[in-house]
C-alpha positions, 0 to 999 in steps of 0.5 A: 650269078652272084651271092651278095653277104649283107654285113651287119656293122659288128661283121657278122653276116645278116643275111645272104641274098642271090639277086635276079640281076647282078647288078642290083648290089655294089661290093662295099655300097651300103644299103640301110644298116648293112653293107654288101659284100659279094661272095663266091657264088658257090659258096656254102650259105649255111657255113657263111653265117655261122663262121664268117665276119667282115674285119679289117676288108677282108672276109675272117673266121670264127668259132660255131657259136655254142647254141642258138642263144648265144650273141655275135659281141663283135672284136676285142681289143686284140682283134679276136671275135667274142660271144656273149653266151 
């Protein structure tokens, strides 16, 4: 089994599936507006979403957002992840 990240193009994790058939999703293949990324299947889904991106083809991290109101912004021009509160 597998879980697949579904990565939004700014990064950020969109959602994260656990398909019936491992081979429904392709590592890198895009899929409407998102991209998948396979992960470990013993990943913690609750920590992948709030901490992680996808830059430069590999998987970064981030702070907690503060609240729920705040917005993933994407990259500065340093590279570092910004929010907008």
């Amino acid at each position: 089994m597998i879980k697949v990240a579904m990565v939004k193009g700014n990064g950020e994790i969109q959602t994260i599936v656990c398909p019936s058939d491992d081979s429904l999703y392709t590592n890198g293949e895009s899929y409407g507006e998102v991209t998948a990324r396979i992960i470990p299947f013993n990943t913690d889904t609750h920590q992948a979403l709030e901490l992680w991106y996808w830059h430069n083809d590999a998987w970064q991290t981030r702070e907690q957002r503060p609240n729920h109101l705040s917005v993933w912004q994407g990259h500065n021009e340093a590279g570092l992840p910004t929010l907008k509160s």
